[in-house]
N, C-alpha and C positions, 0 to 999 in steps of 0.2 A: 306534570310528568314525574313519577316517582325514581328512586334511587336505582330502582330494577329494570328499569327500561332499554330493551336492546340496542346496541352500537352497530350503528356504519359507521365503515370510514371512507370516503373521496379522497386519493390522491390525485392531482391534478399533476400534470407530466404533458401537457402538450404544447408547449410553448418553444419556441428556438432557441429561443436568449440569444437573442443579437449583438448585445454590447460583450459580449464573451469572446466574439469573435473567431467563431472556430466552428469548421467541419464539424466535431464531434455537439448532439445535444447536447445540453447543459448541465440536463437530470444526470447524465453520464459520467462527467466531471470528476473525477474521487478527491476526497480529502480521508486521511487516514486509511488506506485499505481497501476503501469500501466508495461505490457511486452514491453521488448525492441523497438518488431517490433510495440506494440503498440502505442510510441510516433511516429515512424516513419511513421505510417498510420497518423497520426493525424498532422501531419507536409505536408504530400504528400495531404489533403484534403481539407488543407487552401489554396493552389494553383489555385482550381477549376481545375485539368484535366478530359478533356475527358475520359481517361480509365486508370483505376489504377491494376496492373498486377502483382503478388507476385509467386514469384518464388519458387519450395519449393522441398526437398527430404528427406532428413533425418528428420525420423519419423515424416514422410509427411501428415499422419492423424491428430496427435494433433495440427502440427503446421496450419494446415489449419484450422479447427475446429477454433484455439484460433481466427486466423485473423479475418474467415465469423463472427463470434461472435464481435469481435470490430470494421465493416467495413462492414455488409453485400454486398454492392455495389462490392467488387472490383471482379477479377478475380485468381482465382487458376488456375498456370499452374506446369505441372511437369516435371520435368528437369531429363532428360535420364542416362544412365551410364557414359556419355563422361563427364569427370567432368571440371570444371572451370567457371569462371562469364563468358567470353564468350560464352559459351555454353547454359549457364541459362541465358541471353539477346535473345541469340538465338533464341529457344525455346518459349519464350515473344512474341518476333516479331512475329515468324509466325502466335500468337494470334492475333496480332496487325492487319495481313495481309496487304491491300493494304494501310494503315496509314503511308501520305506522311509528319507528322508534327515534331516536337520536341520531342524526348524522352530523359528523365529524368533519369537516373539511381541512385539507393538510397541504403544502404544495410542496412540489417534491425537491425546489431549491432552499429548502430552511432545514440543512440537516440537524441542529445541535439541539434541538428542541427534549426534553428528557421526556419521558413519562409520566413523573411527578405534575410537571408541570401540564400537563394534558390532564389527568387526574383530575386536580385541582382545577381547572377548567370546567367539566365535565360537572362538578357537587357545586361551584357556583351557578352551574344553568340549571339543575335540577333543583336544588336549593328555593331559585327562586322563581321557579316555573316559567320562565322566560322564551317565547318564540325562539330567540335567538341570542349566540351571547360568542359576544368577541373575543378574542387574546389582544391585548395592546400593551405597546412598550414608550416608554419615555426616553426623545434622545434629544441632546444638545445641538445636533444638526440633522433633522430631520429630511432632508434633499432628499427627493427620488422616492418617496414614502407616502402613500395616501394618509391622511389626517383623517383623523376620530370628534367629530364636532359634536361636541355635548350643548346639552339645552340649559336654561336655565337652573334647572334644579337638578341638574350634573347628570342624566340619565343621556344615553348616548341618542343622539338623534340620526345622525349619517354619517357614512365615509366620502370624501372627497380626494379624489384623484387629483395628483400634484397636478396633471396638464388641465385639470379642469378648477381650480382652485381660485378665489381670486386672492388679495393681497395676505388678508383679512386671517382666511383659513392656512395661508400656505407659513404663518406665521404659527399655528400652532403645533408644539412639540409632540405630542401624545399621537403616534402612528398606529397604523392598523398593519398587522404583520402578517396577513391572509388567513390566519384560522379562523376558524368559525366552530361552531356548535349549532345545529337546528334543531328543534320539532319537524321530522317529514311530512306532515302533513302540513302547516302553515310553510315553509317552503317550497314544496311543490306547486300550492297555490299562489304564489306570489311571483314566483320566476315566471310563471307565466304573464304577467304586469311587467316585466323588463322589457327596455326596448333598449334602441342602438342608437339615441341623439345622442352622443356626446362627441369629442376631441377624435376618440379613435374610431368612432365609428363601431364598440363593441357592445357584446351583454354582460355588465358588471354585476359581478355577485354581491355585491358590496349597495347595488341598488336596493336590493329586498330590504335591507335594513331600513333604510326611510320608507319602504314601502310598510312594512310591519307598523314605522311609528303612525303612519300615520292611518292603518288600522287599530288604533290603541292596543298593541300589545306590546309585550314587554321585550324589551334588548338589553341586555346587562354587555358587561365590559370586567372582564379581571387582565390586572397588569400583570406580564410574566416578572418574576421575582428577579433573572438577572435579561435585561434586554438585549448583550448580545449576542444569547443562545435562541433569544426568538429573530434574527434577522436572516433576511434570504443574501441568495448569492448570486449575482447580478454580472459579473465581469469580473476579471482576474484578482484583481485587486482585493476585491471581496473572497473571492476562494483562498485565495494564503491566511486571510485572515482569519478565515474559518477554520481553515488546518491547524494554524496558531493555537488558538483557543480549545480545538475536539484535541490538541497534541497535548497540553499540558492539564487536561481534563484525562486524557487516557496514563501519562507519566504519574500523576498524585493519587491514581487508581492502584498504579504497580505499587507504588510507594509504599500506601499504606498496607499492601497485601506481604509486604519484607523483604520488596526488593530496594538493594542497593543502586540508585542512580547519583551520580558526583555530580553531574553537571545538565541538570533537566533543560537548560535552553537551546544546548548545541543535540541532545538526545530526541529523535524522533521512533516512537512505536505505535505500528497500527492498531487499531481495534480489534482487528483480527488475530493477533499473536499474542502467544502464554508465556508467562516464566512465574516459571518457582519461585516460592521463597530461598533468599536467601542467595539470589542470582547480584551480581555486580555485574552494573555498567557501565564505561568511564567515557569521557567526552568524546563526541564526535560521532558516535554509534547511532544507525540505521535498523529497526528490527522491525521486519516486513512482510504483509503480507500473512501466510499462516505460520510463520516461526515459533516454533515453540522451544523456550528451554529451559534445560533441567536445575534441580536444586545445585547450588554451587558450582557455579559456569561463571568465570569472570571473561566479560565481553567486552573489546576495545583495550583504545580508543582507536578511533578513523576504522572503523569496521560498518560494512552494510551486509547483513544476510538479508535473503529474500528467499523465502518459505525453505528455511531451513529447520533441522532437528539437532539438537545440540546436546549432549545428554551430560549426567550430572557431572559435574568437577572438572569437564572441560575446561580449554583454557584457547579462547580464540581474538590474535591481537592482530591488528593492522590488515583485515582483510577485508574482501569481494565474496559473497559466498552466492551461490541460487541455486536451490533444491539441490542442495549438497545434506548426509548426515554426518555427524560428527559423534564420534562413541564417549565414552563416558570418560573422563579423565585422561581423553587425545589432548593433545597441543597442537593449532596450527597457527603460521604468522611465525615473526612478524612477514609482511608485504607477500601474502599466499592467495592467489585466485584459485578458487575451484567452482568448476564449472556444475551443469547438471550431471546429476547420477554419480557422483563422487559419493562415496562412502567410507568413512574411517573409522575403523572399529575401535574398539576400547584399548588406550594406553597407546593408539598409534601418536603419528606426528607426521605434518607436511610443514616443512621449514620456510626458512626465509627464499623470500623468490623462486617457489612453487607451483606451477600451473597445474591442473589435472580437471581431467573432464571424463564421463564414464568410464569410472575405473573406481574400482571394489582393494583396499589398502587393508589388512588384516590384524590382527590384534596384536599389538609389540610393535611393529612394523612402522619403518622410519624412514620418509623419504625428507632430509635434513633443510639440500639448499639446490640453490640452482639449477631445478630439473625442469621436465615435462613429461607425464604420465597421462595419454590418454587411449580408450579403448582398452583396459589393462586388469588384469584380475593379478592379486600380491597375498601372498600366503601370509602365515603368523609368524612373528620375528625375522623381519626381514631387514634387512641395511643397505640401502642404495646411498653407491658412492655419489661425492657433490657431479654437477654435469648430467645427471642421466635421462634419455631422453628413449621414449620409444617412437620410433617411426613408424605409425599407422599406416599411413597413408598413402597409396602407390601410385597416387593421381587417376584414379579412377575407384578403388573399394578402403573401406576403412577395415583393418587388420588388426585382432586380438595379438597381445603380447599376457601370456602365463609365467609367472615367476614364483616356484614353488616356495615351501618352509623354508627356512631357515638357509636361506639365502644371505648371503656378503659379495656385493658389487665394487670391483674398483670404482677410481674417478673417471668421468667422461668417458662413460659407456654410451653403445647407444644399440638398441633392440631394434631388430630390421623384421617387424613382423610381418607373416604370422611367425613367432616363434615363441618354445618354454626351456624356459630356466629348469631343471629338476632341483628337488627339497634339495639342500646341504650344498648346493655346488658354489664357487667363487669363479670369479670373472677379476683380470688383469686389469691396469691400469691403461684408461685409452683401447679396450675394446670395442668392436663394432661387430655383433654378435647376430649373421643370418643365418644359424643353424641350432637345432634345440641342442640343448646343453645337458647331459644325462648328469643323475642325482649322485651328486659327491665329485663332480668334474670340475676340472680348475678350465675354464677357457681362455686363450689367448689369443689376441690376433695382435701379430708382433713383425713387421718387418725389420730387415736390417739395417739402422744409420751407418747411412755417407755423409762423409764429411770432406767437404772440396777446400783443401787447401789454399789459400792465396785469394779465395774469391774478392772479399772487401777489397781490396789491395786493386783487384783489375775493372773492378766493376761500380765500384764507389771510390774513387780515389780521390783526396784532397778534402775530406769529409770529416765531421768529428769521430766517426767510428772506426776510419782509417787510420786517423793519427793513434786512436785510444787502445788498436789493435798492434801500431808500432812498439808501442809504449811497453805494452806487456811483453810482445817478444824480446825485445832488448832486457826488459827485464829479468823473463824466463834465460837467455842467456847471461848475462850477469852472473846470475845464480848457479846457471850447469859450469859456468867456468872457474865458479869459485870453487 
């Protein structure tokens, strides 16, 4: 087979994964941003193959749904009741039909696998014109892993299954990590030679390989270069440890690209989010999902966005953020939740213990501290006093609040929408404002204090605030008699 030989690839996707222990299939799982199988499409893509072919059974709607959704291109196929990867190869092939080229085989719980290393995969089997040719890794505890049992003169003879293994093999380190590389036509005729004697009772794709030796053809073996970016994901345990690894893989990415990160262990960024050069990060920070941000944004610490936009010279500390944008050179934080559809234009600011949820905040525009802002559109330079809250909500519809330009709010206002502020007006300390406010109007809502005499005296008596209230009158008299 020469260097020009057309690629398939087989994702394999139909398995439950049991020891995961969870509703959700396994392929579905994400580490970094992204589903299992969807790094694994995303590995199989940078290949350029011909035809990309996902394998699928267990709760074979959503897993398909997720794939067509991160992959439109590839193919769904459904793998019958005869369970084992060779049966789901199977099944592929026949999609494949008369496809005389390279296939690929990939599972869709080994997401850290790169490219390169597939690559290099790929020019060892053509290289040496080889039936078949494995990826194998060396581990110091090989549990749970079929073993690679080489022959005398080191050419790979079979894979053995841990349950089928006896002392002998289950003591050898060098595992088989499910990929493969075939000839389709020596493949297609040999899976038909598989059968279902073993432990599970299944079709091992891993059988064709002693079946090939023992048609004298060739089976090669290359070790991946770090082993463990070729290992699958088996149960929980295994998937944090994947995210570990795809996390400080995606972190020494930014790194080198001129972002500032302090403290890369407590720092999680998905694959799916951008930043600029030039972007600082400081411990504790979450950036998620599609976040992308701008040149000179310093982010954190204890900050999670999630598919937020952040634009340049931003400055976002100590928050919550999800599908919020944030303008260029805003300040939010410290301790600022903003919900979805929050938007803060350039040079705004949402302060310390700030909530806001759909609501459009305007260029200048400063909502400082202790508010709540939702359902709300805020003109350019505005100033809401600390306290301000709008009331949306009338227990049945959600209610816009408008707050024109150049707006100045006392403290502990509160908007009883629907209602608008006009550009230029100011609003009193402690208003409760259900009426729109015309532009350049001071509103007030001001009752008159009463003050009842003697109350502590009849109503708390023998109390510390009693005596403390004596105290001062004696005192205030003292003084008028002197």
């Amino acid at each position: 087979m020469n260097e020009t030989s057309e690629l398939a690839i087989v994702i394999l996707a139909a398995g439950q994964g049991t020891r995961m222990r969870s509703t959700l299939p396994k392929v579905l799982h994400a580490v970094g941003g992204r589903p299992l199988v969807g790094h694994v499409l995303d590995t199989a893509g940078a290949l350029n193959p011909t035809r990309v072919i996902v394998v699928v059974r267990h709760e074979r709607d959503l897993v398909a749904d997720t794939v067509l959704g991160l992959a439109p291109g590839v193919v769904i196929v459904d793998q019958d009741e005869i369970p084992g990867t060779g049966r789901a190869v199977q099944v592929a092939l026949a999609e494949l039909g008369d496809f005389d080229g390279d296939v690929l085989v990939l599972s869709a719980d080994v997401p850290l696998l790169e490219s390169s290393t597939l690559s290099d995969l790929l020019d060892t089997h053509r290289a040496q014109q080889a039936a078949a040719t494995l990826l194998s890794a060396r581990l110091d505890d090989p549990t749970g892993y079929g073993r690679i049992i080489r022959g005398a003169g080191g050419g790979v003879e079979r894979i053995v299954e841990q349950k089928d293994a006896t002392a002998d093999e289950a003591s050898v380190t060098e595992i088989n990590v499910g990929v493969y590389v075939f000839q389709a036509p020596s493949l297609r005729t040999h899976l038909e030679l598989v059968g279902t004697a073993n432990a599970q009772g299944e079709k091992y794709l891993t059988d064709v390989v002693r079946l090939l030796r023992d048609s004298r053809h060739t089976v090669a073996a290359a070790d991946a270069p770090d082993a463990s970016t070729a290992l699958g994901v088996n149960d929980r345990v295994q998937l944090s440890e994947a995210a570990r690894i795809l996390n400080a893989r995606t972190v020494r990415h930014w790194q080198l690209e001129g972002v500032t990160i302090l403290d890369p262990a407590t720092t999680w960024i998905d694959v799916t989010a951008t930043l600029a050069p030039d972007v600082t990060v400081l411990p504790n920070t979450h950036i998620l999902r599609s976040t992308a941000v701008g040149r000179g944004a310093l982010i954190g610490p204890d900050t999670s966005l999630v598919d937020c936009e952040v634009g340049e010279d931003a400055t976002v500390t100590r928050t919550d953020a999800t599908l919020a944008v944030i303008g260029a050179k805003a300040s939010v934080g410290p301790f600022a939740y903003l919900r979805p559809n929050t938007v803060l234009a350039s040079k705004g600011k949402i302060g310390t213990f700030v909530e806001t949820k759909n609501s459009t905040i305007g260029e200048g525009s400063k909502v400082p501290h202790l508010s709540y802002i939702g359902d709300t559109t805020i003109g350019e330079r505005v100033n809401l006093g600390a306290g301000a809250i709008t009331a949306n909500y009338d227990d049945v519809t959600k209610h816009r609040t408008e707050i024109g330009d150049e707006v100045h709010t006392g403290s502990h206002n509160v908007f009883v929408a629907p209602v608008r502020i006009g550009d230029g007006a100011k609003t009193g300390a402690g208003a409760v404002v259900r009426k729109d406010v015309p532009p350049g109007a001071l509103a007030l809502s001001v009752a008159p204090q009463r003050n009842i005499e003697g109350w502590v005296d009849k109503n708390r008596s023998g109390t510390g605030a009693a005596a403390a209230a004596a105290r001062a009158r004696s005192a205030q008299e003292a003084g008028d008699g002197s």
